[in-house]
C-alpha positions, 0 to 999 in steps of 0.5 A: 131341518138339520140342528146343531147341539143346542138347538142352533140352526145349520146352514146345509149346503144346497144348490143355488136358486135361480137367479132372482135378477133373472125377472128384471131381464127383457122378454121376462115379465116382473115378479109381480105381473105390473111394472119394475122399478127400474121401468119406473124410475127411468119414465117417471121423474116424480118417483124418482124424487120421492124415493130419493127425497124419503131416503135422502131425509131420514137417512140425514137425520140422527139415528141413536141408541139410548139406554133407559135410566133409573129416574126414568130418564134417558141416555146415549148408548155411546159407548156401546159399538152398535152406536157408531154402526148407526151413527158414524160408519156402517162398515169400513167402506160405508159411512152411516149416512150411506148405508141407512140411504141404501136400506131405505131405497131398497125398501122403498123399491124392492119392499125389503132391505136385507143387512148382514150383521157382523159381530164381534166375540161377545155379541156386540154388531161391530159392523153392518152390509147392506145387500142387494135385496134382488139377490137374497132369497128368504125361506121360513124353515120348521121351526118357524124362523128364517133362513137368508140365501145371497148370492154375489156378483161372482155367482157364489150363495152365502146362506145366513141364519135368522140371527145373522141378518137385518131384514127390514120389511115393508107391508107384508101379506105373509109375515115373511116378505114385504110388498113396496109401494110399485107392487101395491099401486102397480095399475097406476105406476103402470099406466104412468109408464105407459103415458111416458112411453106413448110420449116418447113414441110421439116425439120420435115418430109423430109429424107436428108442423108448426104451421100450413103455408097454402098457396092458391096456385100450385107450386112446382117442387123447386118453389116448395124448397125456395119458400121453407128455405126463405121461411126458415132463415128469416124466422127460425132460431131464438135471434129471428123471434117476433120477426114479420114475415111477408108473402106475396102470391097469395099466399096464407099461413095456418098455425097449428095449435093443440088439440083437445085430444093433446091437452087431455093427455097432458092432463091425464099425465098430471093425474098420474104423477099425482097418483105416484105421490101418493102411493109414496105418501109424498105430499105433491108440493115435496116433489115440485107438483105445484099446481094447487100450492099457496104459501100456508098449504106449502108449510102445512105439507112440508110438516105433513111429510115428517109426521105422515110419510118419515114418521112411519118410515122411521119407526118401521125401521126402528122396530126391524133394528131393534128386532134384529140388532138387539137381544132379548135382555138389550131390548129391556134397557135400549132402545133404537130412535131417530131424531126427527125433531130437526125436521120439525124446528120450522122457522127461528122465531116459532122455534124460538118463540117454543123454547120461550113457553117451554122456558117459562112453564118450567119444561126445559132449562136453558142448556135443554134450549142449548143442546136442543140448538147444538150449543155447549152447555153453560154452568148453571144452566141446567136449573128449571123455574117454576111461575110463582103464582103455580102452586097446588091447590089449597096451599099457602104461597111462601114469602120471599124475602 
């Protein structure tokens, strides 16, 4: 490893790697010896909409950065540039909304999310690109940090260091790569793509007649065409349905109905998917497999999705930011948090019937109802009351007169 003065890591000219998209192409197997994820969003609409239902959801959440206070309280960090990366635009060409979106994606699918940092002359991050994470490379250097190589859309390797780039990882086996939910559950989001391509395959080359017309005589090839055209232009199409038909000549029609070997594969099709959920942390009503709803397990996963699924999400991207984007003195005094208590507000009248308990019991002042409700504080609206029969333990209550 070659140092500048100072200990400072040089980024030495080497030639580029391989190019990682080069697994993705055909008669490549993928990296990990299952299935890609491009394979798996295209045969499964299920995975589709967790990975977009989990980025979508956090990314439209609040994501601040407070500083602590010195009666233990907190405040927005606003007037600090790293603020607005976060929560207005991420870069000139990306809003905030989009580049949380493309990160959270990226880690769902890939098991890591890479960001370069930009910043300004005294530190502060002014700016964050999100990168394609099939094109960066990652390598742990002597000293035990890391070194980024991304190569772009013309071909050119860019080399970062460590201090230069966000790198958000997922479950990791080595400390340095994360591993996404594809890679660890690939047997099954196998087998689910497996299923929609024995599907396709069906439809495309198998024979399912709706029905058997028989005839105890046997018909000439002329007589055959009369009788499917007669058939046809009496019963088919969405107009002629629930018409009677009517054959002489013995004639006797056999519908043909589902199979047993069908109905086991279109239950082994819903296993599947329900295996996608999971692997995920989706639970199975968020993305529309409604099978086993009722209206109380409805709320109950609808609740179980923030604090199961986004929750873990969001703090594992919380603590790869504050890693990354803060130094150590910053870490001291601020910290990086989503707010995801407006996925929590429920209904208005247990959000309300909340405010009215914490009201009373002297937790919140009616401008912390208002600014919980995204109202303007009122004047005078920042007292807290107590009960009047709370008091310590052996005093004597005082006497209002």
């Amino acid at each position: 490893m070659k140092l500048w003065p100072f200990n400072m890591e040089k980024r030495a000219a080497e030639p580029a790697p391989v190019d990682p998209y080069l697994a993705g192409w055909p008669g490549y197997p993928p990296a990990w010896g299952g299935v890609s994820a491009d394979a798996l969003l295209s045969n499964s609409a299920v995975a589709v909409r967790c990975v977009n239902l989990r980025s979508e959801m956090l990314a439209s959440v609040g994501l601040f950065v407070f500083r602590r206070t010195s009666d233990g309280g907190r405040e927005r960090a606003d007037d600090l540039s790293l603020y607005s990366v976060l929560h207005d635009l991420m870069n000139p060409q990306m809003t905030a909304y989009e580049g949380r979106e493309f990160l959270i994606r990226s880690l769902d699918l890939h098991g890591n999310a890479y960001a370069r940092i930009e910043r300004d002359n005294r530190g502060q991050v002014t700016a964050l690109y999100p990168l394609d994470p099939g094109m960066v490379s990652v390598e742990r250097l002597d000293s035990g940090r890391l070194r980024y190589k991304h190569t772009d859309a013309r071909g050119g390797l860019q080399t970062y260091i460590q201090d230069e780039m966000l790198h958000v990882r997922g479950p990791s086996r080595d400390g340095m790569m994360g591993v996404s939910a594809i890679q660890f559950g690939r047997g099954a989001m196998s087998l689910r793509v497996s299923q929609a391509e024995t599907a396709t395959s069906l439809i495309a080359n198998g024979l399912r007649p709706s029905g058997v017309m028989s005839y105890d005589e046997r018909l000439t090839g002329d007589a055959r065409v009369k009788i499917r055209e007669a058939v046809a232009d009496r019963l088919q199409g969405s107009s002629n349905a629930g018409q009677l038909l009517i054959m002489d000549g013995g004639a006797k029609y056999t519908p043909m109905a589902w199979t047993a070997e069908d109905a086991e594969f279109l239950a082994s099709q819903k296993l599947s998917n329900e295996d996608v959920a999971r692997l995920f942390g989706v639970p199975p009503t968020s993305v529309g497999i409604t099978d086993k709803a009722t209206y109380s397990n409805t709320e109950q996963e609808a609740r179980s999705l923030v604090a199961n699924c986004l929750g873990p999400l969001a703090s594992r991207i919380e603590a790869a930011m504050l890693r990354c984007l803060l130094t150590e003195e910053g870490r001291r005094s601020l910290y990086i948090e989503h707010d995801l208590a407006a996925l929590l507000k429920g209904d208005v009248a247990a959000r309300f019937e909340a405010y009215r308990i914490g009201r009373e019991i002297g937790a919140l002042s009616p401008n912390d109802i208002r600014r919980r409700e995204n109202e303007t504080p009122i004047p005078g609206g920042d007292v807290y009351h107590q009960p009047a029969n709370w008091i310590a333990l052996g005093a004597t209550p005082e006497v209002v007169t």
